[in-house]
N, C-alpha and C positions, 0 to 999 in steps of 0.2 A: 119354496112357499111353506107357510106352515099347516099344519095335518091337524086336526082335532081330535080328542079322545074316542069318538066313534069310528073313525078310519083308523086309528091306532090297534085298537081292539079289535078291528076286521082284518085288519095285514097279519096280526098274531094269530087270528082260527085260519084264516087262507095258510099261514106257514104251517099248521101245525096237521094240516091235510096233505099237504105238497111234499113233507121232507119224512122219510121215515123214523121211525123211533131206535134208539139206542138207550140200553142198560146201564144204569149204575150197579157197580159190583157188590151184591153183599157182603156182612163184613163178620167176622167174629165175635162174639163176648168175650172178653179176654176179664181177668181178678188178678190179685197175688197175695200171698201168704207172706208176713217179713214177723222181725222179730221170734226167730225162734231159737232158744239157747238155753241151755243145762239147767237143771234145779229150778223151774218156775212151774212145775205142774205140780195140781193137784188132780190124781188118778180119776179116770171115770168123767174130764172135761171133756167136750164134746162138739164138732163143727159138722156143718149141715152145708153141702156144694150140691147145687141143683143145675143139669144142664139143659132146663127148658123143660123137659119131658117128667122125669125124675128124679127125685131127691135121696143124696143118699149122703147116709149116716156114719161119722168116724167117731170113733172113741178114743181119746187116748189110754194106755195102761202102760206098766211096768213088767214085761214077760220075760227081761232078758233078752229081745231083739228076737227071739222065735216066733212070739205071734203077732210079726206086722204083715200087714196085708190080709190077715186072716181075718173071718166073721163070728161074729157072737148074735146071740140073742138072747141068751140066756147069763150075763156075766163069763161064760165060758168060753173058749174057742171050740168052733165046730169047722167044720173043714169044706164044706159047699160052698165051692166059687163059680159065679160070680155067688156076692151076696144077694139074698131075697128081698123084693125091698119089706122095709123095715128094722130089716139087721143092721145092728154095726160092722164097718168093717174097721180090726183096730191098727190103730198106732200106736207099734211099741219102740217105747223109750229106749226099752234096751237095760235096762237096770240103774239104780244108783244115778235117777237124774237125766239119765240120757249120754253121758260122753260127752264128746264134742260137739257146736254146733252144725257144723260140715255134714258130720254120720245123723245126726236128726233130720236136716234138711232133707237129706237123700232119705231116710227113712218114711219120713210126711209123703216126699216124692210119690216113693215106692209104695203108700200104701192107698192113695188115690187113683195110682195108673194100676192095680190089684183088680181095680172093680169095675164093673161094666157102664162104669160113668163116659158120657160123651163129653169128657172133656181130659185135657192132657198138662199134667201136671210135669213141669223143667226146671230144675237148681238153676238157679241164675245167680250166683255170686252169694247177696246173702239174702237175695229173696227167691220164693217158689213161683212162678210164670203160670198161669190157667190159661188155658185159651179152648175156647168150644171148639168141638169136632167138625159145628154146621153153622153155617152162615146166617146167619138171620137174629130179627130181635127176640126172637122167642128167649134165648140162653143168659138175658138180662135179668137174673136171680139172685137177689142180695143173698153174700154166703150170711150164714150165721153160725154164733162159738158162744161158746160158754167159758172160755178159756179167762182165770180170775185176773194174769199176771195183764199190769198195761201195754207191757212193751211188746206182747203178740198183737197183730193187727191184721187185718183181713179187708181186701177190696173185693170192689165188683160183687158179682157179672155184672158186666155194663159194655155198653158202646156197640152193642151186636146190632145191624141194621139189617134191611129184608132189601134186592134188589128193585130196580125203581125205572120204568121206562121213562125216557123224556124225549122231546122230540130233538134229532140232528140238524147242529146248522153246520155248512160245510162252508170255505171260507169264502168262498165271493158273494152267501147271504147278505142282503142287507137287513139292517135289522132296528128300526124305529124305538130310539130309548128318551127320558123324559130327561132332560139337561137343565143347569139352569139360564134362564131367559126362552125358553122354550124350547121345541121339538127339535131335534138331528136324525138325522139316520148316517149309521154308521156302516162303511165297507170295510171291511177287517181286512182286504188286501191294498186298500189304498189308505190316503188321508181322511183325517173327517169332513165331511162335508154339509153344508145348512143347507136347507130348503125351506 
């Protein structure tokens, strides 16, 4: 027989009293960092990775590869880790450009996992992997750069979702969906069948 939209909507709140709830899983904010390669910086560019909570501050500079990971606030390196917020923490080129882009990548790495950011900075070939520490949408923070050359790019945060109760159907639910030519109710362990 067929069901009308008021009995349709009443077998939905009767199922949704009857069957307990189940979670969707939270998920990450995940970004990446690409395009990074020798001789495109100009000293003193700057990117901003916030993980929800906090934003913190990278600089890049030219020290010769001794002060990455390290914090400034004053154009100087100062040696308080983590950094404060507000400080930069820098990335050093390494001298002369940088080197290779390999030893950059790991440097960028190395100087985002330096700071007490929740989030986790990984060489992946020839881009840098972000991924949040915590699950949830909070860590959907567009990074920001300052960085002049095109070919560095920056994503994310994004895609970070909060978990989600919903109600369980377990398989011999039947479960009333809207077809076309009218109403079914469908057993997920048998055939479809009209009424």
């Amino acid at each position: 027989m067929k069901i009308n939209l008021l009995s349709f909507l009443s077998l939905l709140f009767c199922l949704t009293l009857l069957f307990p709830s189940i979670a969707f899983a939270a998920t990450a904010a995940t970004g990446s960092i690409t395009g990074i390669a020798p001789m495109i910086w100009s000293f003193n560019e700057t990117m901003v990775i916030s993980d929800g909570t906090t934003a913190y501050n990278f600089k890049i500079t030219n020290g010769g590869g001794t002060f990455n990971g390290q914090c400034t606030n004053t154009g100087y390196p100062i040696y308080d880790q983590p950094c404060e917020p507000g400080d930069f923490t820098l990335i050093d080129t390494g001298g002369g450009g940088g080197g290779d882009a390999d030893t950059l990548r790991t440097r960028f790495a190395a100087a985002i996992n330096a700071t007490a950011i929740g989030v986790t900075a990984t060489v992946n070939g020839t881009t840098i992997d972000l991924v949040n520490d915590t699950q949830d949408s909070a860590g959907n923070v567009a990074i920001t750069e300052t960085v002049g050359n095109e070919g560095f790019t920056v994503s994310g945060m994004s895609g970070g979702t909060d978990a989600e109760a919903v109600p369980e159907f377990t398989d011999t639910l039947y479960i009333a969906v809207l077809a076309a030519g009218g109403w079914y109710v469908f057993n997920r362990m048998t055939q479809k069948q009209r009424v």
